[in-house]
Structures are given as C-alpha cells and as structure tokens.
N, CA, C and O atoms as CSV, one atom per row, in Angstrom:
chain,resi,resn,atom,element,x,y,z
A,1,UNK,N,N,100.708,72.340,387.238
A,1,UNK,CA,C,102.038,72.869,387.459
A,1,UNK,C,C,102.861,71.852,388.252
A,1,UNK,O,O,102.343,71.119,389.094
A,2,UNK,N,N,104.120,71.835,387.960
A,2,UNK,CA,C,105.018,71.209,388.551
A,2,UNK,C,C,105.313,71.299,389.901
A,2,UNK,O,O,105.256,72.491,390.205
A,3,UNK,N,N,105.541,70.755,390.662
A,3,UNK,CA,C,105.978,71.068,392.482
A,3,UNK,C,C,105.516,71.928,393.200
A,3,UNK,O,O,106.145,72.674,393.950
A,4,UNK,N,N,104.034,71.870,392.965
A,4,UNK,CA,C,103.134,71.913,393.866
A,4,UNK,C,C,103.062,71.243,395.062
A,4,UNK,O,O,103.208,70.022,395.131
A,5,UNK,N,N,102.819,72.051,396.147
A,5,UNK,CA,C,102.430,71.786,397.244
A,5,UNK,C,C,101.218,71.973,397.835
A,5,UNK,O,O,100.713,73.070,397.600
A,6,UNK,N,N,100.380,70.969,398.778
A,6,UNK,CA,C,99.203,71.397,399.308
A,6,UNK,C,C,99.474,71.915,400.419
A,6,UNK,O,O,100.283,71.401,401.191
A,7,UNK,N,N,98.788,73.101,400.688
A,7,UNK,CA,C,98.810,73.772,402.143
A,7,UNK,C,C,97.593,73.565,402.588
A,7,UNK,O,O,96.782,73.033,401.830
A,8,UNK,N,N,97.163,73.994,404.089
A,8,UNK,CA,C,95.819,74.757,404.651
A,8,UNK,C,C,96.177,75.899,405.444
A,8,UNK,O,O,96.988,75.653,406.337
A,9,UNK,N,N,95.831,76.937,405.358
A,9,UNK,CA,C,96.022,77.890,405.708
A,9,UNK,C,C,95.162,78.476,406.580
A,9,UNK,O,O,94.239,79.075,406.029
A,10,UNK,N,N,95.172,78.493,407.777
A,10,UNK,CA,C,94.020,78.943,408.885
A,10,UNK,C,C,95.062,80.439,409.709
A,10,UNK,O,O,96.242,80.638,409.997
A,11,UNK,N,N,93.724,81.209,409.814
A,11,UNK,CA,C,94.513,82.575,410.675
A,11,UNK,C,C,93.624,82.956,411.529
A,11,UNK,O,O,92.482,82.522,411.377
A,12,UNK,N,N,93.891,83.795,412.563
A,12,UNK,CA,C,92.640,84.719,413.916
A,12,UNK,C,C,93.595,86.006,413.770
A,12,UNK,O,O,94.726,86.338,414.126
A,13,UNK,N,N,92.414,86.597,412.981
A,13,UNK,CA,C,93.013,87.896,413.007
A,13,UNK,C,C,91.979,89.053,413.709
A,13,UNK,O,O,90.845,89.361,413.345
A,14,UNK,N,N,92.731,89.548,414.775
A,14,UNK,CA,C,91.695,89.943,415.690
A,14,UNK,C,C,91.205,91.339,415.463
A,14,UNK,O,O,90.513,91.787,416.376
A,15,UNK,N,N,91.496,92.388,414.080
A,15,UNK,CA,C,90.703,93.109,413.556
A,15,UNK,C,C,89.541,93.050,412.288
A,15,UNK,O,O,89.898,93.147,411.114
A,16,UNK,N,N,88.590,92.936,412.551
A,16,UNK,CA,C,87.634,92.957,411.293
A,16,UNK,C,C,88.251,92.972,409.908
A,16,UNK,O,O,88.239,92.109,409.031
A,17,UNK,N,N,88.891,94.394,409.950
A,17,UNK,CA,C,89.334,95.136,408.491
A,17,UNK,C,C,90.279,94.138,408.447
A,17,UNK,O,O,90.003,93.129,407.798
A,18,UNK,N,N,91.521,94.233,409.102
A,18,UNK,CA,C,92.722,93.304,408.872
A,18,UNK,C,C,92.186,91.700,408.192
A,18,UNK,O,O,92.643,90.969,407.314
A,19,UNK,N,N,91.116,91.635,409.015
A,19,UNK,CA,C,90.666,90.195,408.618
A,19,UNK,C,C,89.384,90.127,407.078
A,19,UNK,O,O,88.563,89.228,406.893
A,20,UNK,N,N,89.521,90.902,406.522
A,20,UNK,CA,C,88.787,91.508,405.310
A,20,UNK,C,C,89.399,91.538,404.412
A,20,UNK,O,O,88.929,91.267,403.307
A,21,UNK,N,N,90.558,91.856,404.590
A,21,UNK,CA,C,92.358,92.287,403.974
A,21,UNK,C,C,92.864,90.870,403.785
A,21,UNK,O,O,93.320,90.390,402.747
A,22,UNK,N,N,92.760,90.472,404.578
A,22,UNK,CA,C,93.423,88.692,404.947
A,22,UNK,C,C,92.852,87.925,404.247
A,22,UNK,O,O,93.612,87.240,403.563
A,23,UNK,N,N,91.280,87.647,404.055
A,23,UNK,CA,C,90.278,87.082,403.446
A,23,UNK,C,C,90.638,87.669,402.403
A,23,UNK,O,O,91.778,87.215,402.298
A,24,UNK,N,N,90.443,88.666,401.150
A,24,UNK,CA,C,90.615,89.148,399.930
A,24,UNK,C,C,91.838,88.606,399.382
A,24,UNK,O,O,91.997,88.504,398.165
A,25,UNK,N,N,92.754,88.235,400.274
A,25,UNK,CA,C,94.389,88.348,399.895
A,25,UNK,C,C,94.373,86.592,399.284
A,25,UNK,O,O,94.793,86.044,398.264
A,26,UNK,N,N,93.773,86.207,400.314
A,26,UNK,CA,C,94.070,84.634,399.769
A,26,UNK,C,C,92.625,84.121,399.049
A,26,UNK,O,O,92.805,82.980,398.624
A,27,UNK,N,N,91.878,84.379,398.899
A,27,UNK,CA,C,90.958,84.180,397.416
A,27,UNK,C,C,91.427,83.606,396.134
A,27,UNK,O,O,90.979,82.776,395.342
A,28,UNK,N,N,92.997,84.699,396.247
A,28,UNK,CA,C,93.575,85.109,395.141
A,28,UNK,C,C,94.806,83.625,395.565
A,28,UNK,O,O,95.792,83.335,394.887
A,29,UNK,N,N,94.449,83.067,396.562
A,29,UNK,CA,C,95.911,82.086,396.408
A,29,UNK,C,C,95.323,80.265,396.497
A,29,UNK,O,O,95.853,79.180,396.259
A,30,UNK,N,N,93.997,80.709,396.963
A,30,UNK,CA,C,93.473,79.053,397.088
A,30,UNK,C,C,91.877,78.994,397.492
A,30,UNK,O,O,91.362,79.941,398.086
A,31,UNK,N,N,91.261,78.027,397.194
A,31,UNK,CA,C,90.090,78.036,397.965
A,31,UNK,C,C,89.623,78.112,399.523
A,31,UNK,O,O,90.449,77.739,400.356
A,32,UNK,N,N,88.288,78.592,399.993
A,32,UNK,CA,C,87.654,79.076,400.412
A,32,UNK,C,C,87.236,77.963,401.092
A,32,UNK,O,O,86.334,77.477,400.409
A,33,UNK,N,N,87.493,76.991,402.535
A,33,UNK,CA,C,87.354,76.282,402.972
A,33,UNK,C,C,86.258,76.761,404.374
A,33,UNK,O,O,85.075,76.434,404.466
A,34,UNK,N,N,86.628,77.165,404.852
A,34,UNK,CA,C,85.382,77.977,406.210
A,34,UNK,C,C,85.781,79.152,406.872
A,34,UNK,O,O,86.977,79.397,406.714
A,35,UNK,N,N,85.262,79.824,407.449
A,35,UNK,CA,C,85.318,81.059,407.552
A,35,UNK,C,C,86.883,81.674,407.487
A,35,UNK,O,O,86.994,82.710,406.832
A,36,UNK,N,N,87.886,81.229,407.995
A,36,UNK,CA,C,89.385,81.264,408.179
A,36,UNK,C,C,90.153,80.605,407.774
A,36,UNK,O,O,91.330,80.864,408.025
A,37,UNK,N,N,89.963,79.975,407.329
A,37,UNK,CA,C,90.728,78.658,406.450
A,37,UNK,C,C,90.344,78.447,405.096
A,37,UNK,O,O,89.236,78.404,404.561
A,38,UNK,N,N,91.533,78.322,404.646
A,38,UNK,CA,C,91.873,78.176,402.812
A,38,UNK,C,C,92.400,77.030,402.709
A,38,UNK,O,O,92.825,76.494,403.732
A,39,UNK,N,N,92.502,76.368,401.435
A,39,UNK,CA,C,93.083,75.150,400.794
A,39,UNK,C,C,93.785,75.775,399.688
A,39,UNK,O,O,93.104,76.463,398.928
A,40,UNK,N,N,95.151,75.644,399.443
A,40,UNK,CA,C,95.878,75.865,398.656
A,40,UNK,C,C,96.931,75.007,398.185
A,40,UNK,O,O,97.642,74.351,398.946
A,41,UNK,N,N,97.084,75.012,396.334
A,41,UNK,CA,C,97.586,74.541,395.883
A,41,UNK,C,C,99.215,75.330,395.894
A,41,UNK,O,O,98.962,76.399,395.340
A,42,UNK,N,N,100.375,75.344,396.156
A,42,UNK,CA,C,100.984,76.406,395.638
A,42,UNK,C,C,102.850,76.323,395.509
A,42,UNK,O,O,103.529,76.168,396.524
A,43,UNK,N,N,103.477,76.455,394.114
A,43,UNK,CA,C,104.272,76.309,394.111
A,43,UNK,C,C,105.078,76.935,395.424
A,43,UNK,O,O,104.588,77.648,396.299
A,44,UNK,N,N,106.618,76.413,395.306
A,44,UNK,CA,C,107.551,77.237,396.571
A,44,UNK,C,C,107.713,79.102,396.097
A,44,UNK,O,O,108.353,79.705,396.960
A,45,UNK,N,N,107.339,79.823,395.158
A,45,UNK,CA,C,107.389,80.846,394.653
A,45,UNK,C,C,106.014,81.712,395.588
A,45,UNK,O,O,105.994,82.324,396.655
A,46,UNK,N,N,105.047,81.404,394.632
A,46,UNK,CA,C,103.886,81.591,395.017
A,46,UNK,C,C,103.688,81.213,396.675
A,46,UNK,O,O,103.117,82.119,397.282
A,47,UNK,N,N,103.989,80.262,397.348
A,47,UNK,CA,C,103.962,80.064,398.726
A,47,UNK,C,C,104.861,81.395,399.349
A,47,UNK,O,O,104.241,82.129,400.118
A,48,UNK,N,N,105.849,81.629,399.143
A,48,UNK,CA,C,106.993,83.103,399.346
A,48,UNK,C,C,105.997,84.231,398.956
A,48,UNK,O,O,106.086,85.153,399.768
A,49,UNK,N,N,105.255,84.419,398.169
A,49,UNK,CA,C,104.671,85.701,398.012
A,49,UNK,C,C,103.376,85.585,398.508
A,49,UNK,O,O,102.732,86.615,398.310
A,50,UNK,N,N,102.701,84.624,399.135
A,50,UNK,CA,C,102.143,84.457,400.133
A,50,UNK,C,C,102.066,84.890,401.628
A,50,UNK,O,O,101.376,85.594,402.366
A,51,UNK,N,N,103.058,84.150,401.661
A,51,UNK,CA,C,103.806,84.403,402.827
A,51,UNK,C,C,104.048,86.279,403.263
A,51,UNK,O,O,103.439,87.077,403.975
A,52,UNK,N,N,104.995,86.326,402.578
A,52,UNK,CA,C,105.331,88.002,402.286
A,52,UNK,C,C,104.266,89.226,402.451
A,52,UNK,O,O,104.533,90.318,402.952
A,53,UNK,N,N,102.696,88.722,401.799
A,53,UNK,CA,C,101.974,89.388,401.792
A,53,UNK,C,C,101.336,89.158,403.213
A,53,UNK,O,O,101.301,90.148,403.944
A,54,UNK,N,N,100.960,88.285,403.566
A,54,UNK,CA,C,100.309,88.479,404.888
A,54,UNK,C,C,101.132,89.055,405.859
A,54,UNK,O,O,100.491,89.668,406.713
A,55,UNK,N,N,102.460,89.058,406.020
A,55,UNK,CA,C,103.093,89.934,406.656
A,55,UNK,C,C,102.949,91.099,406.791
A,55,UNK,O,O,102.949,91.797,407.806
A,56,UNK,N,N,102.775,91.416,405.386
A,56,UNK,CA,C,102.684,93.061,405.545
A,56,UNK,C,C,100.860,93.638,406.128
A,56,UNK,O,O,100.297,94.692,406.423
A,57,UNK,N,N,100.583,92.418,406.043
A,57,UNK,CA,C,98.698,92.625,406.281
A,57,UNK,C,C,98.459,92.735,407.971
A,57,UNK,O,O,97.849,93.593,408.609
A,58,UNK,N,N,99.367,91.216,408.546
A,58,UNK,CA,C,98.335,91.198,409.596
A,58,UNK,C,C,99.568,92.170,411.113
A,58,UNK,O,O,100.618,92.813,411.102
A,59,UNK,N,N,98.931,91.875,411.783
A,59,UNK,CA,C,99.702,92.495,413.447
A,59,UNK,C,C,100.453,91.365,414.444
A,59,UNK,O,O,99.913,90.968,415.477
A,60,UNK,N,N,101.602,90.964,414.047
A,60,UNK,CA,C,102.555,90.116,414.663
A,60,UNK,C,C,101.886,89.904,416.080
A,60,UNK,O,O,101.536,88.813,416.530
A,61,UNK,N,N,101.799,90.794,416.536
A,61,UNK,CA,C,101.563,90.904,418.235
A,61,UNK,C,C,100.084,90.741,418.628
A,61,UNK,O,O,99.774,90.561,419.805
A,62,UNK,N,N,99.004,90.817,417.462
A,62,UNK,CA,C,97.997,90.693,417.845
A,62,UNK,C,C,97.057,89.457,416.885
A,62,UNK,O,O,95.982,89.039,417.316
A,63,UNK,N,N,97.591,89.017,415.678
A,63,UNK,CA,C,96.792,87.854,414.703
A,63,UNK,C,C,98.021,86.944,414.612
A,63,UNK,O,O,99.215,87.183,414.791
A,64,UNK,N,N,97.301,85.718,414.247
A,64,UNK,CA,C,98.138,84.822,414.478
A,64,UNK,C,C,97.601,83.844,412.620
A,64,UNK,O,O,96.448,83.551,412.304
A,65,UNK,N,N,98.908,83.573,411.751
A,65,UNK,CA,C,98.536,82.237,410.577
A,65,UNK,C,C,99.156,81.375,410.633
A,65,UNK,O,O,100.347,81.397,410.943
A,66,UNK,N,N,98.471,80.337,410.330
A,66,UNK,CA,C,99.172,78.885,410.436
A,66,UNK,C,C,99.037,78.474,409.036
A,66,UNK,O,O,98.106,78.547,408.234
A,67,UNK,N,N,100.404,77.958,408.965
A,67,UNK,CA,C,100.266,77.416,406.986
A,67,UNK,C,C,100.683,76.300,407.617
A,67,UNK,O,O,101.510,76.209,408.524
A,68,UNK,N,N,99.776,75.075,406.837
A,68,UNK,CA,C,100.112,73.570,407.101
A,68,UNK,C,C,100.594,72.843,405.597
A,68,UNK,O,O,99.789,72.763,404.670
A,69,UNK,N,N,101.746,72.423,405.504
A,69,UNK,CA,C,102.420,71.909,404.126
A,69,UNK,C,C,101.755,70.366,404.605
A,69,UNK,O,O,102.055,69.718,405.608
A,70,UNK,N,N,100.702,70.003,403.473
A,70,UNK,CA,C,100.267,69.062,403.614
A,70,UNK,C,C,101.033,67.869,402.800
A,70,UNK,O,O,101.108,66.736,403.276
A,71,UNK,N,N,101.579,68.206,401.577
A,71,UNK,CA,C,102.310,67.437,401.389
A,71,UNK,C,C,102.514,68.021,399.617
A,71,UNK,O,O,102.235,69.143,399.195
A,72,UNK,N,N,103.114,66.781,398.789
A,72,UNK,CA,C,103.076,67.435,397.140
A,72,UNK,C,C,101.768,67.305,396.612
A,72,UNK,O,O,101.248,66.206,396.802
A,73,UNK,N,N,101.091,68.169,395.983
A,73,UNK,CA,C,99.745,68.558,396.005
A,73,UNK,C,C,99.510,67.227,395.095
A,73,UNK,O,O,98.446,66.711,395.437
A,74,UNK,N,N,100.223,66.414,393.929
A,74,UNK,CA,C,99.517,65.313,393.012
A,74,UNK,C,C,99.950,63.832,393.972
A,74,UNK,O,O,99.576,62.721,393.595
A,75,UNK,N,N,100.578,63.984,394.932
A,75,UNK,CA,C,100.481,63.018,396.167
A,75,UNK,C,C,100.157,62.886,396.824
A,75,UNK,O,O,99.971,61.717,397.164
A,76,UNK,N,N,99.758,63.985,397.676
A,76,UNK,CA,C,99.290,63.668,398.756
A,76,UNK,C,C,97.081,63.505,398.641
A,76,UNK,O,O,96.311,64.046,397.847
A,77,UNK,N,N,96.867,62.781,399.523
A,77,UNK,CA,C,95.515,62.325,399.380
A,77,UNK,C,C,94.760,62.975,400.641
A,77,UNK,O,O,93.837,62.240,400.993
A,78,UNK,N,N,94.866,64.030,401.358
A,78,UNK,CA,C,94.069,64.440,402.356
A,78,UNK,C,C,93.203,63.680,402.794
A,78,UNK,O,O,92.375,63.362,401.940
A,79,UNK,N,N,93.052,63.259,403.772
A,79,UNK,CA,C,91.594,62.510,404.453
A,79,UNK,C,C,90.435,63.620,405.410
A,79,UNK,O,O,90.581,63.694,406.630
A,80,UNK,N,N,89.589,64.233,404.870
A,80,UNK,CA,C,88.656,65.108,405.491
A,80,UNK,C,C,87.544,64.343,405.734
A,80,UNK,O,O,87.027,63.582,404.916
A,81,UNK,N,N,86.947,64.669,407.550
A,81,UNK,CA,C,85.601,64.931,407.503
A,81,UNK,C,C,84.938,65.658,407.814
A,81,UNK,O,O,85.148,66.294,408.847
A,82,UNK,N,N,83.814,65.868,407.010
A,82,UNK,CA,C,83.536,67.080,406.456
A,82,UNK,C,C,81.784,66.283,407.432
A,82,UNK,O,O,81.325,65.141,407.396
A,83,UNK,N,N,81.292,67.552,408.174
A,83,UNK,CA,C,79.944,67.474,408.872
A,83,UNK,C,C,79.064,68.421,408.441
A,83,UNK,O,O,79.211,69.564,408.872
A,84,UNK,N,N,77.948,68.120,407.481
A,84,UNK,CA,C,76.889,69.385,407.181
A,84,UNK,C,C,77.508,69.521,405.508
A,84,UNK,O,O,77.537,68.565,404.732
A,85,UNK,N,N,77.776,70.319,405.316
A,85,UNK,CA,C,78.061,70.318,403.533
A,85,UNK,C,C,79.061,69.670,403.058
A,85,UNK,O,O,79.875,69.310,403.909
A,86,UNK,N,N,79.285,69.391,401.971
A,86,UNK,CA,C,79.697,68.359,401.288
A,86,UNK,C,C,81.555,69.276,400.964
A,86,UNK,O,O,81.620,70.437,400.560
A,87,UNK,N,N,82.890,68.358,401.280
A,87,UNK,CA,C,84.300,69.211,401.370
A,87,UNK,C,C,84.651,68.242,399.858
A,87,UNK,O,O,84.568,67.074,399.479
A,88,UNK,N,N,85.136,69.749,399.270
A,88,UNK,CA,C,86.010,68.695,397.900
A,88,UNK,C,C,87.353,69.610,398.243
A,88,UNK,O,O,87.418,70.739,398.731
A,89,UNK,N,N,88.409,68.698,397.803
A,89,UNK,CA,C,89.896,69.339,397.893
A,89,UNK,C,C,90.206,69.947,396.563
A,89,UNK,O,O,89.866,69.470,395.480
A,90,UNK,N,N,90.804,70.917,396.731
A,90,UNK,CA,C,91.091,71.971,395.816
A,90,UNK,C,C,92.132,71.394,395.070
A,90,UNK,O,O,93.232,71.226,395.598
A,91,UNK,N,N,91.804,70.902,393.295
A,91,UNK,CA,C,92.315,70.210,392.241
A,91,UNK,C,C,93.028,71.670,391.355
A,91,UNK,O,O,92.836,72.883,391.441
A,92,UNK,N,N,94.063,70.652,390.369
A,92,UNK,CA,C,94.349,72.145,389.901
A,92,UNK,C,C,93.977,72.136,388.103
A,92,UNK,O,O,94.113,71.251,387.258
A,93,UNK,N,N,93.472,73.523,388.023
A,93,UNK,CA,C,92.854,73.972,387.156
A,93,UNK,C,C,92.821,75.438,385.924
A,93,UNK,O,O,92.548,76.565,386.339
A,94,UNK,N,N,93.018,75.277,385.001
A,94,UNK,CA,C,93.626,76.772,384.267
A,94,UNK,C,C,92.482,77.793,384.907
A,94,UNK,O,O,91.292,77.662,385.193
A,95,UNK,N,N,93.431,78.859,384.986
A,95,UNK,CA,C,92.634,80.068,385.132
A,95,UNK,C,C,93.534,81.152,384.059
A,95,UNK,O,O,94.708,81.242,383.698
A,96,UNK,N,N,92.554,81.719,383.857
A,96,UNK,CA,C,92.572,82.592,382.677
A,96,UNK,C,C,92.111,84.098,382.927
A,96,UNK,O,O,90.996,84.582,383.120
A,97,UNK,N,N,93.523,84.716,382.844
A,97,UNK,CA,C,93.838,86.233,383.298
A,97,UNK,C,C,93.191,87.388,382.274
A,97,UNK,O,O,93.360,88.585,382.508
C-alpha cells in the first residue's frame, strides 16, 4: 500500500481486562513485538482508527500509549537490537478477509 507509515506502539495499561482489550485490538493493526509493544505498518486512515479505538478502550487517567511514527514504512530502515530471540520488522503482506 501506498503511504505507509511505520509505527511502534507501546502502552501500560494498568487493568488486566483493559489490557486484554488493548492486546486483541492491535493484533488486528500490526505485529506482536513483546509483551506491550506492536510494530505497525499503517496508512494515515488506519493510524486514525487506531488511534480512535484505543481511546475508547483504555483509562486516560490511569493507562498510558505511546505511538512512535518511525518513519515511511518502504524507507525507513529501523536499526533493532534484539537480545535472546531473533526481531524481524514487520514487511507488508496480502491478507485475505
């Protein structure tokens, strides 16, 4: 897809459930990087309904997300190091509904 952006998306969400809710929500938006943190590919659309949804998920006053715009997802080159299992960056790929 066109104008893609890479994010990382890390959150502390300080209820279990909320954080169950939080975890399920973005599955659906990028990979599965470590316990709280996602790698996402995601147009400016899809980033907005992102966005939108964790709002309505988490507790302003009590969880906290950080979205990091890493850059345009077919430019930018992330530099990770990765200690103990092996980190691949999340490439983009058809998925089929």
């Amino acid at each position: 897809m066109a104008n893609e952006r890479l994010y990382i998306v890390a959150y502390d969400i300080s209820s279990p459930k909320r954080w169950r809710r939080v975890f399920r929500l973005m599955k659906g938006y990028g990979r599965w990087i470590q316990l709280s943190v996602f790698q996402c590919r995601l147009t400016a659309r899809r980033r907005a309904d992102m966005a939108a949804a964790l709002e309505l998920l988490i507790k302003r006053e009590e969880d906290h997300v950080l979205i990091i715009d890493v850059g345009e997802a077919d430019r930018v080159d992330p530099q990770f190091e990765s200690i103990g299992r092996t980190f691949e960056t999340v490439r983009r790929q058809a998925i089929v509904v």
